[in-house]
C-alpha positions in Angstrom: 98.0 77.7 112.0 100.2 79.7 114.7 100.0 83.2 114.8 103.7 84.2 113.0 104.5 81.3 111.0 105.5 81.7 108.0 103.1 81.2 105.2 103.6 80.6 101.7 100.6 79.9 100.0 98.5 83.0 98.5 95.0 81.6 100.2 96.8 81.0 103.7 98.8 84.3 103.9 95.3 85.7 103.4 93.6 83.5 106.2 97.0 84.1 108.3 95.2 87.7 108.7 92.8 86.5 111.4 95.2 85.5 114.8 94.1 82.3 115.6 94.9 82.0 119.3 92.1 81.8 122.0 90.0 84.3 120.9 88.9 81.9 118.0 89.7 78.7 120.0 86.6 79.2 122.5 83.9 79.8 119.3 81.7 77.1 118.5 82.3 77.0 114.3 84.3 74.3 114.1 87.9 74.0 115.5 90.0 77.1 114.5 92.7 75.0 112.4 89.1 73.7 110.4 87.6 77.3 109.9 91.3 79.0 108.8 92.1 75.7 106.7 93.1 77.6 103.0 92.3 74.3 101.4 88.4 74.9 102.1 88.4 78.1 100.4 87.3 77.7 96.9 89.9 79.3 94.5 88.0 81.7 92.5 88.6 83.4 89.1 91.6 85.9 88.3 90.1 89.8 89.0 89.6 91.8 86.2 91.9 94.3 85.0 92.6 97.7 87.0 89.8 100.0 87.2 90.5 103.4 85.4 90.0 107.2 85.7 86.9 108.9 84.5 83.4 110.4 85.9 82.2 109.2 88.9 82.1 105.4 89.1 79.0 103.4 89.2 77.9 101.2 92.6 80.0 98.2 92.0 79.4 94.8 94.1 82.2 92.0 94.0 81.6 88.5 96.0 78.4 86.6 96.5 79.0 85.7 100.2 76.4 86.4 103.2 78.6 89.0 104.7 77.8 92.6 103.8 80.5 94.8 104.1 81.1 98.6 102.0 84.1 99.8 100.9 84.3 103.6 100.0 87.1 104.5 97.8 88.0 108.1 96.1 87.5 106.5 92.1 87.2 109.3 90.4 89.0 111.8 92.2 91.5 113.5 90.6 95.7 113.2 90.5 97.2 111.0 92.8 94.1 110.7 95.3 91.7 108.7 92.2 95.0 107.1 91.5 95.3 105.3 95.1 91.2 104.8 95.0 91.8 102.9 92.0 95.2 100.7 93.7 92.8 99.9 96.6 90.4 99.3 94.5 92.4 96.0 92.5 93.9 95.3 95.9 90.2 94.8 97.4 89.8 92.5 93.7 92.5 90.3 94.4 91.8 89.9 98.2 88.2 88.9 97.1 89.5 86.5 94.5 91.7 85.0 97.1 89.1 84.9 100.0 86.6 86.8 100.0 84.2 85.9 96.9 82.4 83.3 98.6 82.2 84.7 102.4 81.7 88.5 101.5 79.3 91.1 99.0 81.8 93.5 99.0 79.8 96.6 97.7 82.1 99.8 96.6 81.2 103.0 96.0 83.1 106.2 95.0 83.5 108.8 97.7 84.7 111.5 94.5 87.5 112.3 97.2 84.7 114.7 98.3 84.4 114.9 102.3 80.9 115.6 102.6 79.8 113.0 99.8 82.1 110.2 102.0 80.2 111.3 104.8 76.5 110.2 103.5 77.9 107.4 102.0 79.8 106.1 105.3 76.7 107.0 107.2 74.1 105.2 104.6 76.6 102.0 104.8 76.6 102.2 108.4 72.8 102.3 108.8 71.9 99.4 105.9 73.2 97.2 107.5 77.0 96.2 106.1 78.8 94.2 109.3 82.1 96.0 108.3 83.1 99.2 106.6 86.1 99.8 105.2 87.2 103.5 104.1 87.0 106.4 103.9 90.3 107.9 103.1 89.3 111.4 103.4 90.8 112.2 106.9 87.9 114.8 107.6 85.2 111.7 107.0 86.8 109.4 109.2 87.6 112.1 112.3 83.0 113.1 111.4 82.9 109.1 111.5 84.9 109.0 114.9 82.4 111.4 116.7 79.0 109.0 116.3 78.6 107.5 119.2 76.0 105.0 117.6 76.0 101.6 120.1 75.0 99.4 117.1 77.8 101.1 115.0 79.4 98.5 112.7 83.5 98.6 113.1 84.7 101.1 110.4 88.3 100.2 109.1 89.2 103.4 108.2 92.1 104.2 105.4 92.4 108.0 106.1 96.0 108.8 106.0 96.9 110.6 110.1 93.8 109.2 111.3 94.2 108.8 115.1 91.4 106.5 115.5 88.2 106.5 117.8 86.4 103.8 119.5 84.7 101.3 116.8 86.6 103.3 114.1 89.9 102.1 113.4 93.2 103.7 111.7 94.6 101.5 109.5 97.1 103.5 108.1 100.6 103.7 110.1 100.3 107.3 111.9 103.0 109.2 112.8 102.1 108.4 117.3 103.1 104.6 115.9 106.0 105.5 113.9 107.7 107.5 117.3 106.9 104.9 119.7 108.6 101.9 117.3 111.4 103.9 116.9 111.7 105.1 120.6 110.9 101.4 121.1 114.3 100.6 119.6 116.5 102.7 121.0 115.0 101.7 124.6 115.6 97.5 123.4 119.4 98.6 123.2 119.2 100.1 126.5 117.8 103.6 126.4 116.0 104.6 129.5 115.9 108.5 129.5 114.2 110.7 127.1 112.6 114.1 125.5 110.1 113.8 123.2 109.7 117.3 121.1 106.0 117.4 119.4 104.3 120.1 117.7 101.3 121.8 119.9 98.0 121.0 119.5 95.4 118.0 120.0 97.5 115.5 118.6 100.4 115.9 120.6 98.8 113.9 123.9 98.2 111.1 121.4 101.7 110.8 120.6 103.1 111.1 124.0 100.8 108.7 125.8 101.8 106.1 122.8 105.6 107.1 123.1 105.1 106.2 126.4 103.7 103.3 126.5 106.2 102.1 124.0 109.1 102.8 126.7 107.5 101.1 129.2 107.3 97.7 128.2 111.6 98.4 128.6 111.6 100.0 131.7 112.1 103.6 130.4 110.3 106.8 130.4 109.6 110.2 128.9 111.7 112.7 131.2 110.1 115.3 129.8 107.4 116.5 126.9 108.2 119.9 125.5 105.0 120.7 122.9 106.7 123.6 120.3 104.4 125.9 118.0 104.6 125.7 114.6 106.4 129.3 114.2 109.1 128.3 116.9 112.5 128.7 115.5 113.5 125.1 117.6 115.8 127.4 119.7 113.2 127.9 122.3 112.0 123.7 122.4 115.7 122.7 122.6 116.6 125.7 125.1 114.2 124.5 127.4 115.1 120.6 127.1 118.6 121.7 128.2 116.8 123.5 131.6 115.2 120.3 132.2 117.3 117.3 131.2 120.7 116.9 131.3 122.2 114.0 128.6 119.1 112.1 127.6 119.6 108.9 125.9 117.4 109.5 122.6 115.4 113.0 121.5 112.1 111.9 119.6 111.2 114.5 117.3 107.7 114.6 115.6 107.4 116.7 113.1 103.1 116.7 112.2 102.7 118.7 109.0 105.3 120.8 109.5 109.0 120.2 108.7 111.6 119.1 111.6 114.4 121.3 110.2 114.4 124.3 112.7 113.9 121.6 115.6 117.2 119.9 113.9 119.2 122.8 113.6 118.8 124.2 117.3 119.6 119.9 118.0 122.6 120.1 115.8 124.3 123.0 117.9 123.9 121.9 121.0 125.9 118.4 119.4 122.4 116.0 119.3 122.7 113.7 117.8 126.1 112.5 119.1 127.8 109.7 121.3 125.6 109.8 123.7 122.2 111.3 122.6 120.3 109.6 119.9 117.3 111.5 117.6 114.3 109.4 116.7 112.3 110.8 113.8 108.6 109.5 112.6 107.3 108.9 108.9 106.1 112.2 108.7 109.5 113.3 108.2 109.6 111.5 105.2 106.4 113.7 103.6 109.2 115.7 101.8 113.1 115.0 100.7 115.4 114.1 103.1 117.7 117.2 104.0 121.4 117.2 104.7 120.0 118.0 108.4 118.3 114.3 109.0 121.8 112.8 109.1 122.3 110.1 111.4 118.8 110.4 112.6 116.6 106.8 113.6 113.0 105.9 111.7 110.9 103.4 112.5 108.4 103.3 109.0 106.8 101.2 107.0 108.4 99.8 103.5 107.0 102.2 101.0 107.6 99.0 98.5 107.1 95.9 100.8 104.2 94.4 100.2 104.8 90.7 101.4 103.6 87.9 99.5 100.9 89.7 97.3 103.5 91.7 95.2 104.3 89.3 92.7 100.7 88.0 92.1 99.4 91.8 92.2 101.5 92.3 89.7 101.2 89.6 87.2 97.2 90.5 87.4 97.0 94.6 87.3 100.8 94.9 85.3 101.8 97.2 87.7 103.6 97.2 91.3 101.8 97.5 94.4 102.5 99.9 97.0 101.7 100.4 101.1 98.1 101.6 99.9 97.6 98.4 98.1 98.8 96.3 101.0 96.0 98.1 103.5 93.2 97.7 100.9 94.2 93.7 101.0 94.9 92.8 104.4 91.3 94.9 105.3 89.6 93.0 102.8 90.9 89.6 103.5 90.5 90.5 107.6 87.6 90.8 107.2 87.1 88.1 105.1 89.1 85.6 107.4 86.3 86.6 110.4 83.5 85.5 108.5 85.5 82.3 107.8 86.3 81.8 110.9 83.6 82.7 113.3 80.6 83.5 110.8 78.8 86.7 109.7 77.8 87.5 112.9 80.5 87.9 114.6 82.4 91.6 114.0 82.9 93.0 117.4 85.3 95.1 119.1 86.7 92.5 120.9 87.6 90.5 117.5 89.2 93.1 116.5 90.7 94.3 119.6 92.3 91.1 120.0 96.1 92.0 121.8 97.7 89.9 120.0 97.1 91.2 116.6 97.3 90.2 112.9 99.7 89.4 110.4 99.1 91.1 106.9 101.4 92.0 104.0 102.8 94.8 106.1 103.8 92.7 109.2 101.9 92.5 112.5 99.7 94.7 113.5 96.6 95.4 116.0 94.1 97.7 116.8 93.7 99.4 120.2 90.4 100.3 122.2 90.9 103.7 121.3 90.8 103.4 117.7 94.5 103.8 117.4 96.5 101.0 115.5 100.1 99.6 116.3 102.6 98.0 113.9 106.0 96.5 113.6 107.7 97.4 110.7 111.7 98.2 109.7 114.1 100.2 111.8 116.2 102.6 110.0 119.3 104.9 110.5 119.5 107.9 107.6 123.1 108.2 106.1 124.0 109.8 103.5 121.0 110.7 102.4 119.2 107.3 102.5 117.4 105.2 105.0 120.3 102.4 105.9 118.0 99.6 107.5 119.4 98.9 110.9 116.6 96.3 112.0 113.9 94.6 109.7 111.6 94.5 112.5 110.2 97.1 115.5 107.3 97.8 117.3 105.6 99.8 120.0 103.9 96.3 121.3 
């Protein structure tokens, strides 16, 4: 099976997870086209119906397979955070059904959405021996998580929402570095080669930049300047200081963090940016609240709140609901990890399988994970008009 083909069957989109180029090729399991051949997976039974709100949920185990791997999920939290547990929770159901049942004992227990709690569990999965765990979602675990520096650390998969990633503990979830160096990525295809990229202070804003910039490399552009603005800046002083520095740059990439990008926008918007010849790129974090009247003709490079390739329709027939991004991340983590223990046996989960440069498809489009910890997507290109995302391309990435 070639990495990128399109694949229609539910079992091989599944396998499709695991790139099968070299990295595989050289392993001595079999032949790669053998150990990702769907029709060797035994189908298994339909999952059972959606789990459901309540006290905390019991130790569940799904799978009978030699791989152990822990999945920590927020069950019982309350409001929307229990309510995304519980979507990852059927997702990681029908990714077992599909792969997983005979290669993987998938155990799951409920973090409660309660950061210390997620803590012992992630650190009592990592040390009894599970080859693989995927979670937590609470942000604070993961970034505890990051800062082991345990050699015989098993990769953690980590679904924390802005999770920049650390070695051996990988952001799944599209972050908002990713987001501005796709869209940057864009501009530069069409033949962008100068620009400013405005990012709040703080920590996060080197990630970003160093991302943004090696988006605009692979064209042959370049960040003219960084200009880091604090959180009570008005955007006059940010955009004040772009104009000492840079005459007419070709795109203005605006990240926004947890903050809102309006005052950035407005000081933009009087000094005519965007306009014929300077672009703005926004990130997904924009998106964390309604679009305002001031995003106008702005460019996003974010994931498809609603895509969810090839698993949509079956997720629905089987939990009578409709999936969302969460769900997708749940499955493709599950059935990753599932399609490495097919492929190259229960042994085998290593940084440099999961390093691999050339990624993985999932039901989010391509993606790969970075040394760092950091992930990298592709994933739609939009412009906002009128007060809508207008998709411009189906397909960008900062790789």
């Amino acid at each position: 099976m070639e990495f990128g083909r399109q694949v229609h069957s539910p079992r091989a989109w599944a396998v499709a997870l695991v790139l099968v180029g070299a990295l595989l090729g050289c392993q001595s399991k079999g032949s790669v086209s053998d150990a990702l051949d769907p029709a060797a997976i035994k189908a298994g039974n339909p999952p059972a119906g959606g789990a459901v709100a309540g006290p905390s949920q019991a130790t569940q185990s799904l799978g009978t397979g030699p791989t152990k791997v822990a999945l920590l999920l927020p069950l019982s939290a309350p409001g929307s955070v229990g309510e995304n547990g519980r979507k990852m929770l059927d997702a990681a159901k029908l990714a077992m059904t599909d792969l997983g049942n005979p290669l993987l004992t998938l155990t799951v227990e409920d973090t409660r959405g309660d950061v210390g709690y997620s803590q012992q569990l992630a650190i009592k999965a990592i040390t009894s021996g599970a080859k693989v765990v995927i979670g937590p979602t609470e942000l604070p675990a993961a970034q505890h998580i990051a800062k082991l520096s345990g050699s015989n650390r098993p990769p953690v998969l980590a679904l924390a929402d802005n999770f920049a990633g650390g070695p051996g503990v990988y952001a799944v979830c599209l972050t908002e570095a990713d987001s501005a160096a796709a869209g940057a990525g864009a501009i530069a295809a069409k033949g962008g080669k100068k620009f400013v990229l405005l990012v709040p202070a703080g920590a996060n804003a080197s990630v970003v930049e160093h991302r943004v910039a090696n988006s605009l490399s692979v064209y042959g552009a370049n960040i003219a300047v960084t200009i880091p603005y604090s959180a009570g800046d008005s955007g006059a002083k940010a955009v004040a200081d772009m104009g000492s520095l840079v005459d007419v740059p070709d795109a203005v990439i605006v990240a926004s963090g947890d903050g809102s990008p309006a005052p950035i926008l407005v000081a933009l918007k009087s000094k005519g940016i965007p306009g014929k010849t300077t672009s703005i790129v926004g990130t997904n974090r924009w998106l964390d609240r309604p679009i305002d009247p001031l995003f106008e003709g702005a460019y996003i490079a974010m994931l498809d709140q609603r895509e969810t390739g090839p698993i949509a329709d079956r997720f629905k027939t089987t939990f009578n609901y409709q999936p969302d991004v969460n769900v997708a991340y749940a499955y493709d983590m599950v059935a990753l990890t599932a399609g490495i223990a097919s492929a190259l046996g229960p042994g085998s989960f290593n940084s440099k399988v999961f390093e691999n440069p050339s990624g993985f498809r999932g039901s989010t489009g391509l993606f790969r994970f970075r040394a760092d910890g950091s992930s990298e997507r592709s994933m739609p290109f939009y412009r906002i008009e009128k007060g809508a995302l207008k998709l411009v391309a189906k397909s960008t990435s900062s790789f």
